[in-house]
N, C-alpha and C positions, 0 to 999 in steps of 0.2 A: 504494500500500500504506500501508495506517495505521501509525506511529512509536507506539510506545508510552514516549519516553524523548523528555527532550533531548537531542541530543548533543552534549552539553557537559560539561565537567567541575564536579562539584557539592561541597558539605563533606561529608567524612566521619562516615557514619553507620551506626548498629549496627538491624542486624535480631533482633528479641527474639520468642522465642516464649511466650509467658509461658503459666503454667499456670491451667488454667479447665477444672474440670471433672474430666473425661477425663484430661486432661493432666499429664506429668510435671514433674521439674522444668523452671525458665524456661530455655532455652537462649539463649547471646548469642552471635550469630556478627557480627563487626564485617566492611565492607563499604565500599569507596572504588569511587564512580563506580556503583553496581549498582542503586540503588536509582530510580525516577522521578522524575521532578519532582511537585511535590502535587497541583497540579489533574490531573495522569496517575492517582495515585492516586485521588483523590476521585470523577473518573471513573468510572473501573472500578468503586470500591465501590460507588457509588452505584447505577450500570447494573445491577449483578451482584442487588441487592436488588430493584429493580424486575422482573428479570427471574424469581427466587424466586417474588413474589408473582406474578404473570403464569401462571406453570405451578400454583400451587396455586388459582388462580384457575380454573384450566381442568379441574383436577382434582374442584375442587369439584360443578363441570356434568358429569360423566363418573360422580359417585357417586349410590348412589339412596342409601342407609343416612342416615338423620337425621342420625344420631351422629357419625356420620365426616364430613357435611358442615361439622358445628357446628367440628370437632375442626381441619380443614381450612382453617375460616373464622380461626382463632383465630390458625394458624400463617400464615395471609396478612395478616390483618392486624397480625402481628405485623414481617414482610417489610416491607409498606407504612409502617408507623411508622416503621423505619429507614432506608427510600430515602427518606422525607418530612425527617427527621432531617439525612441527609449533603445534600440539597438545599439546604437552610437553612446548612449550614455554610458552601458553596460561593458562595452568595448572601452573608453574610456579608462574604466575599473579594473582595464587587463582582462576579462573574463571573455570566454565563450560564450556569445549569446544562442548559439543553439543550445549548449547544456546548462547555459541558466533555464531558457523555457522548456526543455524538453520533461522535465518532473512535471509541470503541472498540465500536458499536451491531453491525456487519458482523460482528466477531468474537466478541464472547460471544452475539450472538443465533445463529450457527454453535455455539457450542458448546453452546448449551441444547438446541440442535434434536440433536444426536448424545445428547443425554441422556432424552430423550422412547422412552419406551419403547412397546411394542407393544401392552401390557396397561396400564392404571392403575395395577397396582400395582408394577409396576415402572420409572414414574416419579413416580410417589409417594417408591421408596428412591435414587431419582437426587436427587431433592429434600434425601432428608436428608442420604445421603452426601457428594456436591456442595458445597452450603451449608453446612455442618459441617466439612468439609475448608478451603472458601475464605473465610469466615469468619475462622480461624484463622492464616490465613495474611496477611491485611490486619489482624487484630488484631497481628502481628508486625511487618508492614512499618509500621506508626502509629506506634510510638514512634521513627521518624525524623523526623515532623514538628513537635516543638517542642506547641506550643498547641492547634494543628489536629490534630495528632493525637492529642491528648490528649482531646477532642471524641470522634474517630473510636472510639477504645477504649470512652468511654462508651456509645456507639452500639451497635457491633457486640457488647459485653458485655454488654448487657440480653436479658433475657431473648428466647427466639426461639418458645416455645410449642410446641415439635415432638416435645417426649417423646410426647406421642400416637401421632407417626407410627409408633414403638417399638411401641405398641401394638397399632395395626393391623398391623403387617407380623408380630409375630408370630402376632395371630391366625390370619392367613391359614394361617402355616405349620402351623399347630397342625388348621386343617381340611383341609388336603392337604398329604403331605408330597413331591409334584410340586413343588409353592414352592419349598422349601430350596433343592435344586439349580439351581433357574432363577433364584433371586434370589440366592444365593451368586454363579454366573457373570457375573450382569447388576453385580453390587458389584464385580466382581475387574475388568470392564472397566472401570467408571465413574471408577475411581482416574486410572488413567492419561492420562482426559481433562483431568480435574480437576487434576493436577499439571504437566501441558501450558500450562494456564492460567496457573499461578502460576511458572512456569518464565520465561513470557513477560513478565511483568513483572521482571523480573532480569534482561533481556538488551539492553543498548545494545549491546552486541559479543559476540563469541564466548566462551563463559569459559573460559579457560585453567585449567589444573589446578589453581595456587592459588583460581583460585576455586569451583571445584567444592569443595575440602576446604571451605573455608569456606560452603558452602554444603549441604552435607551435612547434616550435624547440624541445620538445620530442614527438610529434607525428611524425615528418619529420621523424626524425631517427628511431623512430619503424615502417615507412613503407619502410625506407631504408633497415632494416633489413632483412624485411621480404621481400623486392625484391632481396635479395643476395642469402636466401634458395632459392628462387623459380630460381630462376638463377644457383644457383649451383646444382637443381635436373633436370637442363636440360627442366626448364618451364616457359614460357612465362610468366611476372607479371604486 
């Protein structure tokens, strides 16, 4: 089984969910022992963005609409700029970046596959919800690393190109209103993948009750989050 931690005791660090966007104020929840070690981090982020681009890639082949390839194109390579990005940071650090990401390939290439919907366009809103969710959450867990992750924040804070996708889902809804309710249900599941994910980078051990309260308050806000997209594409959350 893949370790997503060392287990070892590390210095004392605060998880920040800073506000971008959507988002409310920064929440600081401080954290001993909870967080990964970097290249754990760097890993997954990196993986996680390869993986983005990968599905809007395939999305791209699945659309006939000019528009929406163009619009598709924009948001993968916007994906690919910041796996290219956290490569380089990693490379940096002396490290191989295939065997930094290679541990965590099993399990988020499992979780993209639970997010591949039936239709296009409903992993199209995997795409946004997902990456918009997890995003936010490595933008949080970064200001634990000093330098490198002050890199990471500029990365993952640049632009990502996906309001489009806003566009397409609503039109959809706008020409059948069959969508609403099947992309409403397909977003109400998609969360809990998604916070599965990010769950599992917090767990060297079992969290005890203190660390759940302290850990609350960035989960609240990245399901507030993601109930603002799903509100603002006109869906039920």
């Amino acid at each position: 089984m893949v370790r997503w931690f060392w287990q070892r005791k590390s210095p004392r660090r605060a998880l920040v969910l800073r506000s971008r966007g959507d988002l409310g104020d920064a929440t600081r929840v401080d954290f001993a022992e909870l967080a990964p070690d970097l290249n754990t981090f760097l890993g997954q982020a990196a993986y996680l963005q390869l993986g983005y681009f990968e599905t809007l890639t395939r999305l791209i082949r699945a659309t006939p609409e000019l528009a929406e390839k163009e619009a598709l194109s924009r948001a993968a390579g916007a994906a690919l700029t910041k796996h290219t990005r956290l490569v380089d940071v990693i490379r940096e650090r002396g490290d191989d970046p295939t065997e930094v990401m290679l541990p965590f390939r099993e399990q988020l290439d499992a979780f993209r596959r639970k997010t591949i919907g039936v239709r296009p366009r409903e992993t199209l809103l995997a795409v946004y919800l997902t990456a918009g969710m997890l995003d936010d959450f490595y933008l949080a867990l970064a200001s634990s690393y000093g330098r490198a992750g002050g890199q990471v924040v500029d990365i993952l804070a640049a632009a990502d190109d996906r309001n489009e996708i806003v566009d397409i889902i609503q039109a959809t809804i706008s020409s059948d209103e069959e969508w609403r309710s099947l992309l409403s249900m397909w977003g109400r599941r998609l969360v809990g993948d998604a916070l599965l994910v990010a769950r599992a980078a917090l767990r060297p051990r079992q969290l005890g009750e203190d660390d759940e309260r302290r850990v609350e308050p960035v989960f609240t806000e990245l399901m507030g989050a993601h109930a603002r997209r799903m509100d603002a594409m006109g869906l039920a959350s």
